[in-house]
KENU-672232 format. One record per residue: residue number from 1; residue in one letter; x, y, z of N, C-alpha, C, O in turn. Coordinates in Angstrom, 2 decimals. Atoms other than C-alpha are relative to their C-alpha. Layout:
% KENU-672232
REC   nr  rest      nc1      nc2      nc3     cac1     cac2     cac3      cc1      cc2      cc3      oc1      oc2      oc3
REC  NUM     A        X        Y        Z        X        Y        Z        X        Y        Z        X        Y        Z
...
//
This chain:
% KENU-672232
REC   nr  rest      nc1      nc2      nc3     cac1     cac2     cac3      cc1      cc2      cc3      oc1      oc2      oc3
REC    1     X    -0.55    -1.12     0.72   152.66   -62.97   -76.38    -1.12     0.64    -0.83    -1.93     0.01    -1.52
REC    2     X     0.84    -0.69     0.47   150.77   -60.34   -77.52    -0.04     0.39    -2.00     1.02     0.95    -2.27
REC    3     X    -0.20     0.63     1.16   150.32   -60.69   -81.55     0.05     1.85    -0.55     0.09     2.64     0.39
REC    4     X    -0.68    -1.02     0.30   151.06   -57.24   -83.76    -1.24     0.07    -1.26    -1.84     1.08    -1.63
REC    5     X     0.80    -0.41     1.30   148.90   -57.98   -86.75    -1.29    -1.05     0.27    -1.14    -1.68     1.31
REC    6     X     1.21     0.92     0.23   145.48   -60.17   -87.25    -0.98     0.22    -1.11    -1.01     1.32    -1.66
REC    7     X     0.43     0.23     1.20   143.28   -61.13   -89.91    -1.49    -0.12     0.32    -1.44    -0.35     1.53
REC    8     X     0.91     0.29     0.30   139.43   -61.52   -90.27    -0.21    -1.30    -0.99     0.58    -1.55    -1.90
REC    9     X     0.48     1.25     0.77   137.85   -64.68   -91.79    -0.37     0.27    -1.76    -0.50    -0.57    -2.64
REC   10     X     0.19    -0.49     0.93   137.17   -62.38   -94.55     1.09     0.52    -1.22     1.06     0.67    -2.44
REC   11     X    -0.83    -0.09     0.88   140.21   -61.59   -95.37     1.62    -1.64    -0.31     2.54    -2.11    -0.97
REC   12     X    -1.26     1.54     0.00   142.39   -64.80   -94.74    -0.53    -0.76    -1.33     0.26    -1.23    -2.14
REC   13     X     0.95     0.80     1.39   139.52   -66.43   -97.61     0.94     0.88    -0.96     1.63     0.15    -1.68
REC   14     X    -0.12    -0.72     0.80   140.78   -63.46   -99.58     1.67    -0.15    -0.59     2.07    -0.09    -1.75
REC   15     X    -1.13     0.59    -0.15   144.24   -64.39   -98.91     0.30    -1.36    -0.74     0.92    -1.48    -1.80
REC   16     X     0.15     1.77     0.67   144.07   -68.09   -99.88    -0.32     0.54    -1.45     0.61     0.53    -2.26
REC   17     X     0.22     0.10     1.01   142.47   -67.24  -102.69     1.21     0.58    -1.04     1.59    -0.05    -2.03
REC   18     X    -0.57    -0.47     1.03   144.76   -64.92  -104.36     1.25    -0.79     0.23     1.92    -0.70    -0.80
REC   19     X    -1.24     0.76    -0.01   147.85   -67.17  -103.26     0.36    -0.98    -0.95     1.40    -1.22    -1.57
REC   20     X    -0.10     0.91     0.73   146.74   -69.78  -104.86    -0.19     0.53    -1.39    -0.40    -0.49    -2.05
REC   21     X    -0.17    -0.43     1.39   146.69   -67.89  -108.38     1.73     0.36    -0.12     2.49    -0.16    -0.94
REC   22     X    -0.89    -1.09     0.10   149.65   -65.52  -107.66     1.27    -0.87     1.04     2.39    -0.40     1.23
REC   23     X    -1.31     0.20    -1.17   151.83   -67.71  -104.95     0.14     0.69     0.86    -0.80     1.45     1.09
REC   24     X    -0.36    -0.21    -1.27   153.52   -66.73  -101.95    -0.48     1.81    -0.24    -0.05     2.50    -1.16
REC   25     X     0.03    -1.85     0.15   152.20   -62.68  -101.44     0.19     0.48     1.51    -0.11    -0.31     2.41
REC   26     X    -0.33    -0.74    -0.69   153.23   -60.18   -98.95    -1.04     1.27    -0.07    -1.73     1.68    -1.01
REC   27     X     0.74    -1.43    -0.35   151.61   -57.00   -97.32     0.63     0.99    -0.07     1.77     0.52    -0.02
REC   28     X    -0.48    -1.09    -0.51   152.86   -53.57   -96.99    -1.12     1.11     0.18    -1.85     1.54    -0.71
REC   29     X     0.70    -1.38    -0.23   151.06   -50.69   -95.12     1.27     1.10     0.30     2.14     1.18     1.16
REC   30     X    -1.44    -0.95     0.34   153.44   -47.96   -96.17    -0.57     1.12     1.43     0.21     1.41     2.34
REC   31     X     0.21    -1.46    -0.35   151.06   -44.80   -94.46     0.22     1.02    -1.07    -0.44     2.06    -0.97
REC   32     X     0.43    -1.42     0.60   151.93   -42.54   -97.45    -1.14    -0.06    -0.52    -1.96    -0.92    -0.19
REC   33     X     1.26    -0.74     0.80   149.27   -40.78   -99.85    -0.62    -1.16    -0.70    -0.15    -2.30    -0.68
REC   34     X     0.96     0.55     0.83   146.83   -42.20  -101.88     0.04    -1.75     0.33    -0.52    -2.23     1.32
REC   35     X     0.30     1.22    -0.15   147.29   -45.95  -102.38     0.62    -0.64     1.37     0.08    -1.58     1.96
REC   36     X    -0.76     0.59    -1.03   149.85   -46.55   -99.57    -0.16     0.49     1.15     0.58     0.14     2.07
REC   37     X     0.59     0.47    -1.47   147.68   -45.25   -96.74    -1.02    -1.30     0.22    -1.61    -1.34     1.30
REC   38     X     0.63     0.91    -0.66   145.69   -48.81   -97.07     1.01    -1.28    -0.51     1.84    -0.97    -1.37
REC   39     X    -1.03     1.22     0.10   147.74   -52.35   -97.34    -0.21    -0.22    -1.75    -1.15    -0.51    -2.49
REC   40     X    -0.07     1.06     1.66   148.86   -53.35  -100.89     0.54    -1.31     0.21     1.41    -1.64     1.01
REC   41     X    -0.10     1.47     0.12   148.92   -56.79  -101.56     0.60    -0.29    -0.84     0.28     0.33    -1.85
REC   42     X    -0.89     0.08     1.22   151.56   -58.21  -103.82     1.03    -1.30    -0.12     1.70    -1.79     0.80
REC   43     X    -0.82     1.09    -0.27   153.36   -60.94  -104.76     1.30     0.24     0.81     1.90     1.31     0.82
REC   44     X    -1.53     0.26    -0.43   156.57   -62.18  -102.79     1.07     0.37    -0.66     2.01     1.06    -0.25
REC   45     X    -1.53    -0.21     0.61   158.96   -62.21  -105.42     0.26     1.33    -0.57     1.33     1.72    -1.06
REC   46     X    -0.16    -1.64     0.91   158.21   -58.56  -106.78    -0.15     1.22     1.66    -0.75     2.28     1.75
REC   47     X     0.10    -0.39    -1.48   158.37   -57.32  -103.10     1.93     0.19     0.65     2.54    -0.73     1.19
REC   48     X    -1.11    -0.49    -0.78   161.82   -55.62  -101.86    -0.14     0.87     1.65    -0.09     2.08     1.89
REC   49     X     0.15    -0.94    -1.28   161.40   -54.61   -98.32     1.39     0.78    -0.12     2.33     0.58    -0.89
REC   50     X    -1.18    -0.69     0.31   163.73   -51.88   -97.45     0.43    -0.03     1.75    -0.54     0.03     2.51
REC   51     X    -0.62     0.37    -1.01   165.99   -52.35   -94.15    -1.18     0.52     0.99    -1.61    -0.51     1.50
REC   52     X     0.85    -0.72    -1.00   163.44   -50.33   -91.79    -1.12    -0.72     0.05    -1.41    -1.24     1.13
REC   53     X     1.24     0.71    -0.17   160.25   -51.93   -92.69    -0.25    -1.04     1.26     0.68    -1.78     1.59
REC   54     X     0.64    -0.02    -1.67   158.72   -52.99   -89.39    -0.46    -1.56    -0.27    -1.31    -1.20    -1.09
REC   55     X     0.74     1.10     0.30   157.38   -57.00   -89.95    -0.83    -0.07     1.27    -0.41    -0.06     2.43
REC   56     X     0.86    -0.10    -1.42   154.25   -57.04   -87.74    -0.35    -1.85     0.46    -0.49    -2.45     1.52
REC   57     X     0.25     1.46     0.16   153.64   -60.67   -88.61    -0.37    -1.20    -1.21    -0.18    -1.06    -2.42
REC   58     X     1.12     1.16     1.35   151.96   -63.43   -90.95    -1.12    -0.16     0.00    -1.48    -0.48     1.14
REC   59     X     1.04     0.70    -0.12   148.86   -64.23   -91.64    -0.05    -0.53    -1.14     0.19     0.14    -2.15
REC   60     X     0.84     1.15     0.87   147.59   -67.44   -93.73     1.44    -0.06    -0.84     1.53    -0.73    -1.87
REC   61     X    -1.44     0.76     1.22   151.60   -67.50   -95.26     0.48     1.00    -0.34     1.63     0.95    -0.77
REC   62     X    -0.33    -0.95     0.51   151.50   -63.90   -96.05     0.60     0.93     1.03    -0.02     1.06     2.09
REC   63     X    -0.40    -0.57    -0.78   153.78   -61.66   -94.46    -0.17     1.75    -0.27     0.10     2.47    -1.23
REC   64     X    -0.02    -1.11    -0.19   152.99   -58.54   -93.09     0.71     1.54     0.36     0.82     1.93     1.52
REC   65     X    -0.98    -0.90    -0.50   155.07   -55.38   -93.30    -0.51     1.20    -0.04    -1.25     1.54    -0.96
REC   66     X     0.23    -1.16     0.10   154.71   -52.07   -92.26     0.94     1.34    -0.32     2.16     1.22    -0.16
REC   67     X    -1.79    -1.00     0.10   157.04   -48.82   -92.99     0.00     0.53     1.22    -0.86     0.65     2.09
REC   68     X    -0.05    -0.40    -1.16   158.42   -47.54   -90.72    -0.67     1.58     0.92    -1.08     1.57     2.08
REC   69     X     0.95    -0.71    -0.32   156.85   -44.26   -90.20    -1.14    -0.05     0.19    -1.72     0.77     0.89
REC   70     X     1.32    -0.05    -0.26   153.83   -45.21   -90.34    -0.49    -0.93     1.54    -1.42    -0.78     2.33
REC   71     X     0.23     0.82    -1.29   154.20   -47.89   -87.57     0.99     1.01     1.45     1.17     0.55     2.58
REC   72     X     0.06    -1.22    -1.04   155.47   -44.72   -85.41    -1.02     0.28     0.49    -0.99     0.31     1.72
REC   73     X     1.31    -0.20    -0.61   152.28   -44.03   -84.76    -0.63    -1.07    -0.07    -1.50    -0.90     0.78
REC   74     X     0.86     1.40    -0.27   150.67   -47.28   -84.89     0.72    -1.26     0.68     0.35    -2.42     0.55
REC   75     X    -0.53     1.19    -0.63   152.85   -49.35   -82.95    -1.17    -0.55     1.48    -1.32    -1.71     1.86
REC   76     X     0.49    -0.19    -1.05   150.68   -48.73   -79.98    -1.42    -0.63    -0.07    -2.12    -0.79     0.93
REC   77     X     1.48     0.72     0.27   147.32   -50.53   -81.94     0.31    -1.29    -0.52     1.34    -1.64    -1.08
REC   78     X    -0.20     1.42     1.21   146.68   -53.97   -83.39    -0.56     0.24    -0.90    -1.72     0.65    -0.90
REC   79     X     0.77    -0.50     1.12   146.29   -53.50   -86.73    -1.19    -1.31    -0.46    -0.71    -2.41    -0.16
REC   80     X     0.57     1.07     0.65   143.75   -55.94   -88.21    -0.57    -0.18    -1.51    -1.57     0.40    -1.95
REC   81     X     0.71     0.14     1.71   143.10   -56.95   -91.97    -1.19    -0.38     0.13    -1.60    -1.19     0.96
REC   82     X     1.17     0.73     0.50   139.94   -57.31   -93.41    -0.54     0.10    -1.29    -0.21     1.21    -1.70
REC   83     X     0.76    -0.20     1.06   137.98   -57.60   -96.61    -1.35     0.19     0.17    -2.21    -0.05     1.01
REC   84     X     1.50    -1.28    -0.36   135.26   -55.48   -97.45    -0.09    -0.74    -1.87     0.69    -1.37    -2.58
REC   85     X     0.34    -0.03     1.42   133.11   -55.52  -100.92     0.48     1.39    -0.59     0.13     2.43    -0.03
REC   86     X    -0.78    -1.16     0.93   135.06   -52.96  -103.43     0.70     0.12    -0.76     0.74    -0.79    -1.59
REC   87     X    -1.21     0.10     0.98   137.75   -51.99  -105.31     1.10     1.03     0.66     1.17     2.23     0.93
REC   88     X    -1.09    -0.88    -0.63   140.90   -51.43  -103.91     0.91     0.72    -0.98     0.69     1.08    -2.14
REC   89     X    -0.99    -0.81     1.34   143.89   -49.79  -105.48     0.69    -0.63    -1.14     0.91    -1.84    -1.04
REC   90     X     0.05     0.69     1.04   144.99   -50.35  -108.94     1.78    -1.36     0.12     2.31    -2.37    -0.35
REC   91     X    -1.11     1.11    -0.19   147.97   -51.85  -107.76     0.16    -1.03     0.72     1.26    -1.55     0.86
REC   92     X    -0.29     0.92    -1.32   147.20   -54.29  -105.07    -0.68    -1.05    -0.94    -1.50    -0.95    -1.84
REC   93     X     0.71     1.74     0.56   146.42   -58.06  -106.04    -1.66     0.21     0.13    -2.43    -0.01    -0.80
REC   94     X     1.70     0.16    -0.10   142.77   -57.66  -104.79    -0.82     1.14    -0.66    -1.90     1.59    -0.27
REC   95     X     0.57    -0.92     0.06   142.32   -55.09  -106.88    -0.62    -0.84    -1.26     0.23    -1.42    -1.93
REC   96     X     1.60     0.50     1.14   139.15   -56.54  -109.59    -0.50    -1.31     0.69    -1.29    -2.06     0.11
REC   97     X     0.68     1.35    -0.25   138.44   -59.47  -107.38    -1.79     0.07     0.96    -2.50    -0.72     1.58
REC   98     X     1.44    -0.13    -1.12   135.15   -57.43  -105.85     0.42    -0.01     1.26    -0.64    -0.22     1.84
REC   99     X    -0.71    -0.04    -1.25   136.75   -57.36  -102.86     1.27     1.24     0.34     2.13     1.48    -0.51
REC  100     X    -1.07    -0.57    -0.31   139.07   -54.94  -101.09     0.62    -0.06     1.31    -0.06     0.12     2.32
REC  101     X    -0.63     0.37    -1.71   141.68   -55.62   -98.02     0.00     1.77     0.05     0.28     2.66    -0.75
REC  102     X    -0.55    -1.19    -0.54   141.59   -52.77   -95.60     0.45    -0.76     1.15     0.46    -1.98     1.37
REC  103     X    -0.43     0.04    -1.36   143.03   -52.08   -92.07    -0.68     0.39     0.69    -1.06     1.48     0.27
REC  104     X     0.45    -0.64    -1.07   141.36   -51.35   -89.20     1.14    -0.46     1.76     1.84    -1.35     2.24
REC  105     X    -1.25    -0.06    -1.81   143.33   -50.68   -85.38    -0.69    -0.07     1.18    -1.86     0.31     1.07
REC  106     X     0.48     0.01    -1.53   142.49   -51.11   -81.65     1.15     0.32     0.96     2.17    -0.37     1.04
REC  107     X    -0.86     0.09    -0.91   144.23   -49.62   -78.95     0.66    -1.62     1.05    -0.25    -2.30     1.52
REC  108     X    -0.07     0.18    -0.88   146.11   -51.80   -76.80    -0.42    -0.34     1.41    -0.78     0.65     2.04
REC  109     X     0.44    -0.54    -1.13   145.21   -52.64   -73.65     1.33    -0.27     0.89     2.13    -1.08     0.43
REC  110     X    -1.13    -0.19    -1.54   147.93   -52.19   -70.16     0.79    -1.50    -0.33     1.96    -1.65    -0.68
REC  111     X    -0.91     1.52    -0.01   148.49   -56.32   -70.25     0.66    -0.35    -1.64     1.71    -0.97    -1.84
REC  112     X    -0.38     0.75     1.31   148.78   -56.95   -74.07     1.17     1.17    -0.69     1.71     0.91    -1.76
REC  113     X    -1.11    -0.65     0.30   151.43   -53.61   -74.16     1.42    -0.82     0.78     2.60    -0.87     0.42
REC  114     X    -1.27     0.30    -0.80   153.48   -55.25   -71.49     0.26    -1.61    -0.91     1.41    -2.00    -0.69
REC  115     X    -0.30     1.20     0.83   153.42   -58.82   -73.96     0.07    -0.08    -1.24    -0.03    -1.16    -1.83
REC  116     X    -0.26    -0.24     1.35   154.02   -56.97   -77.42     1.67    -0.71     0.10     2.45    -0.59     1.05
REC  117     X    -1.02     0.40     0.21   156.98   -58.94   -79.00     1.12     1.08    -0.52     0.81     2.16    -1.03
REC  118     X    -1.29    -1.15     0.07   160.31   -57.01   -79.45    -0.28     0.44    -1.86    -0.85    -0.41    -2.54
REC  119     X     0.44    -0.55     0.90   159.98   -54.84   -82.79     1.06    -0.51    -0.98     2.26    -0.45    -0.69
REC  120     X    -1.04     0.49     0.69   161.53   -56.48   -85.92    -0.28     0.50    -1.33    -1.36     0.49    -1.94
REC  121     X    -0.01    -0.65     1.34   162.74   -54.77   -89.07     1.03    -0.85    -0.78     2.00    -1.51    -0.39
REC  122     X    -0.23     0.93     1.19   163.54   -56.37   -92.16     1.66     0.19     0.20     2.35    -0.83     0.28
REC  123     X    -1.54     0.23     0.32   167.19   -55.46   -92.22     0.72    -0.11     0.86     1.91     0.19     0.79
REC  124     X    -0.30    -0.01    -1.18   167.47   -56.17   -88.84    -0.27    -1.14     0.75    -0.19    -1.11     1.98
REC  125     X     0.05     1.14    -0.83   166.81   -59.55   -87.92     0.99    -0.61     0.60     0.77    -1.60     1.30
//
């Protein structure tokens, strides 16, 4: 089965790390403006998905959600996390740790469209 989301070594470290301060955290790549075209990072328990949100997957414990518009057009790539040196937005967990999670995408290819897993939204499991 073809996987929906993936992580870099760079950012799974980045992951671990802030878990273990902050506990269980969650993703969302919304697609809107400013901060919520790149993934905010945030704890679990301050995290309401809303029925639509798209779950692409987990990585390192943390679950990944996307909105749903935005995974309109990106259903068709694998998205992949990574950490970069920076400063992300003021609201995401990694934001003062020198570090910032982004996204980067890859098309698809023919075999790994025909073994994408069926599309699952939060209020819809």
């Amino acid at each position: 089965m073809t996987e929906r989301v993936s992580a870099t070594p760079a950012a799974i470290e980045l992951i671990q790390k802030l878990a273990s301060v902050h506990g269980a955290i969650v993703f969302l790549q919304s697609g809107g403006c400013c901060e919520g075209s790149g993934p905010l990072c945030m704890p679990a328990n301050e995290f309401k998905p809303s029925p639509s949100d798209v779950i692409l997957g987990e990585l390192s414990g943390a679950v990944f959600y996307m909105g749903d518009s935005h995974f309109s057009f990106a259903e068709n790539t694998h998205t992949i996390l990574d950490a970069v040196p920076g400063s992300s937005g003021s609201f995401s967990l990694d934001c003062g740790t020198g570090m910032a999670f982004i996204t980067r995408g890859r098309l698809y290819n023919d075999e790994e469209l025909k073994a994408l897993p069926p599309v699952v939204r939060y209020g819809y499991q």
